[in-house]
N, C-alpha and C positions, 0 to 999 in steps of 0.2 A: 532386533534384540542382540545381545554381545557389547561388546566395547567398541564402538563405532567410531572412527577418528572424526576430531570433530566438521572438518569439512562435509561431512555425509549425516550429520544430525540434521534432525529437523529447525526449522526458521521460521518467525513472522516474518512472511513476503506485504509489510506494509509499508507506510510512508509515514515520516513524522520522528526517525532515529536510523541510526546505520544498521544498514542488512548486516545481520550474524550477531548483535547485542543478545539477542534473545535466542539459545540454542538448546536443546533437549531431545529426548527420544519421540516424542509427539507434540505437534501442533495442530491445531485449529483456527479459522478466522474467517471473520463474514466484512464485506465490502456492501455499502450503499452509494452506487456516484447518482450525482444529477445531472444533464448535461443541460446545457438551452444555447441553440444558434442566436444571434441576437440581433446581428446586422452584416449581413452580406458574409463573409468569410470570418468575420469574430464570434465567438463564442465564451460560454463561462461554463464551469465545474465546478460543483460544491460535493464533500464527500466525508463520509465517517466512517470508521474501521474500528474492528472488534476482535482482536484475538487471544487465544490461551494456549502456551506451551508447558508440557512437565512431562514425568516420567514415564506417561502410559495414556492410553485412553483412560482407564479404570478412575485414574488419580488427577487427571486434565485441569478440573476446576478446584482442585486444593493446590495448582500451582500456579504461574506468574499469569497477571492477566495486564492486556496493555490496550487503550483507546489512544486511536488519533482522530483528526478530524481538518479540514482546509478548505481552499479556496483554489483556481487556476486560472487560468488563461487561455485558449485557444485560438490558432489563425490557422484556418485551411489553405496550405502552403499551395497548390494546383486545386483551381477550380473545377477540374472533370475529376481529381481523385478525391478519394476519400482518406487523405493522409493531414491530418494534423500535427502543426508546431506547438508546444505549451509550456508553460511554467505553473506550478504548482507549489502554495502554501500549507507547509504540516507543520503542525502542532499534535504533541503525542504526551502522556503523563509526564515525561523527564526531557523529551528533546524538541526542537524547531528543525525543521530542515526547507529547502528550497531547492525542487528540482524541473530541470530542464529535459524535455522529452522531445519525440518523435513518433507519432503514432499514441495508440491509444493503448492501455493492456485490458483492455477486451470490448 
């Protein structure tokens, strides 16, 4: 509560538009990935995101709501670790993005 400068507002941590488009006192969002190994160290992602930022808990769903949804790539960089390389396709209601990773986020 207060006047929070905006670096310390809440975010959609998703994919599919630039982190901090979306900032407010509250946030909410729900993640669905799918993973599947497929052949040897290659793998695929398919994934959809759901969230709602506004002024409060109370008021959450009378303010912005935003889906994305994609595709990726994965290549398990060491065969004894469990560390993947990836690229990832978002599509989000106003943006496209393309990102390149390291590991997984969760």
């Amino acid at each position: 509560e207060g006047n929070a400068p905006f670096y310390l507002l809440s975010d959609l941590d998703m994919r599919g538009f630039p982190r901090g488009k979306y900032l407010d006192d509250t946030s909410a969002s729900v993640n669905l990935e799918w993973r599947n190994k497929f052949r040897g160290r290659w793998g695929a992602v398919a994934f959809i995101e759901y969230g709602e930022i506004g002024s409060s808990f109370e008021t959450l769903s009378d303010g912005q709501s935003v889906t994305s949804y994609g595709v990726g790539l994965r290549w398990q960089a060491i065969k004894s670790k469990q560390l993947n390389l990836g690229v990832d396709f978002a599509f989000s209601d106003d943006e496209d993005a393309i990102y390149l990773r390291i590991g997984e986020s969760f």
